[in-house]
C-alpha positions as CSV (number, residue, x, y, z in Angstrom):
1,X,-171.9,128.8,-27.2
2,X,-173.7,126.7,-30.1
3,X,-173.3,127.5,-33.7
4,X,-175.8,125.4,-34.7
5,X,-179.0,127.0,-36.2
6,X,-182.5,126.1,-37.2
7,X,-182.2,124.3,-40.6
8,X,-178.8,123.1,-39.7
9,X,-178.7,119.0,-39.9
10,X,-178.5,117.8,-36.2
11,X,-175.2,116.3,-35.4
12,X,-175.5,112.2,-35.3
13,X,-174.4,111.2,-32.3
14,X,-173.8,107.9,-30.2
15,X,-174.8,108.0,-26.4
16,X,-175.3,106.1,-23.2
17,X,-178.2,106.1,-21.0
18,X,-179.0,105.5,-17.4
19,X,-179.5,101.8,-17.8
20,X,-176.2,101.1,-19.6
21,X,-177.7,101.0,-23.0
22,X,-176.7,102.6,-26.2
23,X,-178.8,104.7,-28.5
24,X,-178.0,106.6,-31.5
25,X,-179.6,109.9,-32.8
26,X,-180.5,108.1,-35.8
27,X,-182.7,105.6,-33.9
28,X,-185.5,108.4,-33.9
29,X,-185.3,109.1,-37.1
30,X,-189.0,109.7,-38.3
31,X,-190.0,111.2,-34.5
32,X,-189.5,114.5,-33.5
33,X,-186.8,114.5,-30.7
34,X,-186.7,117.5,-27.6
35,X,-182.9,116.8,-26.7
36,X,-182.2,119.1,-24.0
37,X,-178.9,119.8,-22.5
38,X,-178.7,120.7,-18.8
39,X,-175.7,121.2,-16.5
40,X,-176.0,118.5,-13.1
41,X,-178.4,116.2,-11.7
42,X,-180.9,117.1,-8.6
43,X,-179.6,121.0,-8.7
44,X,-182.7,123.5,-8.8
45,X,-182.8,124.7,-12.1
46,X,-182.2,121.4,-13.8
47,X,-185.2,119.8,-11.5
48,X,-187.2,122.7,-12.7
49,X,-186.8,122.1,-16.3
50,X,-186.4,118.4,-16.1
51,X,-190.2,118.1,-13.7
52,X,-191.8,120.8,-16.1
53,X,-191.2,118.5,-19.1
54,X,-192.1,115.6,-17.3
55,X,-195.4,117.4,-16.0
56,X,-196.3,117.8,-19.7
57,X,-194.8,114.6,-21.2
58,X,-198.0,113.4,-22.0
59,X,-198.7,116.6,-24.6
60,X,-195.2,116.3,-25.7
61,X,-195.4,113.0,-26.8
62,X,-199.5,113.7,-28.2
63,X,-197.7,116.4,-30.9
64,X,-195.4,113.6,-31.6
65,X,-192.3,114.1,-29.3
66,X,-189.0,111.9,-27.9
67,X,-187.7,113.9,-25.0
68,X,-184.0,112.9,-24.2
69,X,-182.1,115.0,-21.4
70,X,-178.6,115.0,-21.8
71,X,-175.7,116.3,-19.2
72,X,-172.1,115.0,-18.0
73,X,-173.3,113.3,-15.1
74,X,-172.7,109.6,-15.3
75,X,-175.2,106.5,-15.2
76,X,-176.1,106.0,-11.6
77,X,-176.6,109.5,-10.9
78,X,-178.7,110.0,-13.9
79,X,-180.8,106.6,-12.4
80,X,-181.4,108.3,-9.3
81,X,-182.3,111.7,-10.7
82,X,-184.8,109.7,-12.5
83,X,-186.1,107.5,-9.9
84,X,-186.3,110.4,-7.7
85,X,-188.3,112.7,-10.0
86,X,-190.6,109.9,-11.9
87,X,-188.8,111.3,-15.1
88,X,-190.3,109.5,-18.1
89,X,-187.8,110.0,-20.4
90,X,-184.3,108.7,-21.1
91,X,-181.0,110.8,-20.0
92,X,-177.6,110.1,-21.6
93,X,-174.9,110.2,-19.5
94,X,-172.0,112.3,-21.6
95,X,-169.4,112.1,-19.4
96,X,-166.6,112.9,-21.9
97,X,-168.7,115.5,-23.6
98,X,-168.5,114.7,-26.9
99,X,-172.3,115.1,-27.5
100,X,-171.6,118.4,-25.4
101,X,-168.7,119.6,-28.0
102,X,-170.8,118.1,-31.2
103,X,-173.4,120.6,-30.1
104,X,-171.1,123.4,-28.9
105,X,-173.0,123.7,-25.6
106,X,-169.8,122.8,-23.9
107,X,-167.3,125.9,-22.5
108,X,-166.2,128.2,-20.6
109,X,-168.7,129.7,-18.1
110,X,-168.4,132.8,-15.4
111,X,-170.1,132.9,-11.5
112,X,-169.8,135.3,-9.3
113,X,-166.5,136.2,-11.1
114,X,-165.2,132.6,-11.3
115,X,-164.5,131.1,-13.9
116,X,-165.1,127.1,-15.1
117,X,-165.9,124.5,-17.4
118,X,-169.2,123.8,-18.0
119,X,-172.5,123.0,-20.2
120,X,-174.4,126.0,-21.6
121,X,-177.8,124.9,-21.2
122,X,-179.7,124.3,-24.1
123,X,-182.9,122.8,-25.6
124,X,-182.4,121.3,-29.8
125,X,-186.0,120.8,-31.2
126,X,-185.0,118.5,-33.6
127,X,-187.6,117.2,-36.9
128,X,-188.6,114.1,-38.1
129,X,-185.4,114.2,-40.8
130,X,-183.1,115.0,-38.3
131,X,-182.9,118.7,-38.9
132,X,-183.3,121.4,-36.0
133,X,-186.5,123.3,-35.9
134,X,-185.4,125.3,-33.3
135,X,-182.1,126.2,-30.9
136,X,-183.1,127.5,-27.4
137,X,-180.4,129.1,-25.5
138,X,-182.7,131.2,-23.1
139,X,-184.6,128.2,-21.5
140,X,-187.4,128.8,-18.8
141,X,-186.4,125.9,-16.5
142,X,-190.1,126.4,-14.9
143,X,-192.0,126.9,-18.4
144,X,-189.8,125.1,-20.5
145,X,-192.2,123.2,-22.4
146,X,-194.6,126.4,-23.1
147,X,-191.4,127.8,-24.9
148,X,-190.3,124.5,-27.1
149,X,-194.7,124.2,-28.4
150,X,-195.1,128.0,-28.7
């Protein structure tokens, strides 16, 4: 589980997103950036919280928001997830999780008494400086965005 904190500087960190291209934490420096971590594409939970933000994109970005959905899946299935959904927003593919273990929302999970690897999912409201507002470990897939403006 994260040890980052709100007030803690975000970790700067180099990605790839569904089109091939390569973006940098740093790029949004001066926006606030929602970077959400979430554990597979097209799963129920993850389309919850993935169409809930993208039902309220357009309030997200009026206060000023990036949203950037991050998970271990790779470039194509990120594509389709977005195609699929009309997702507005870019999705790194982190398929060596080192975004994951920069952010500590990579480890070892438990269901139904099995355990596995996996990503701990995870919302980093992150300011305009590049400093965490807020850390949300208990997301609302269905209501996500009521918890990240409340």
């Amino acid at each position: 589980m994260t040890t980052l904190k709100a007030g803690d500087k975000a970790p700067e960190f180099e990605g790839v997103i569904q089109d091939g291209s390569t973006i940098k934490l740093s790029d949004y420096k001066g926006k606030k950036v929602i970077l959400y971590f979430y554990p597979k594409d097209n799963t129920p939970g993850c389309t919850a919280e993935s169409c809930n933000l993208r039902d309220n994109y357009e309030v997200l970005q009026e206060k000023g928001y990036v949203v950037l959905g991050i998970s271990s899946d790779g470039e194509a299935s990120h594509q389709k997830f977005i195609t699929k959904h009309e997702l507005p927003f870019d999705l790194i593919a982190d398929t060596d999780k080192k975004i994951h273990e920069l952010f500590g929302v990579w480890g070892e999970k438990s269901m139904y008494g099995r355990k596995y690897m996996g990503t701990f999912r995870t919302t980093f409201v992150i300011d305009e400086e590049g400093v965490l507002e807020e850390v949300i470990t208990k997301v609302k897939t269905k209501d996500h965005t009521a918890q990240i403006l409340a």
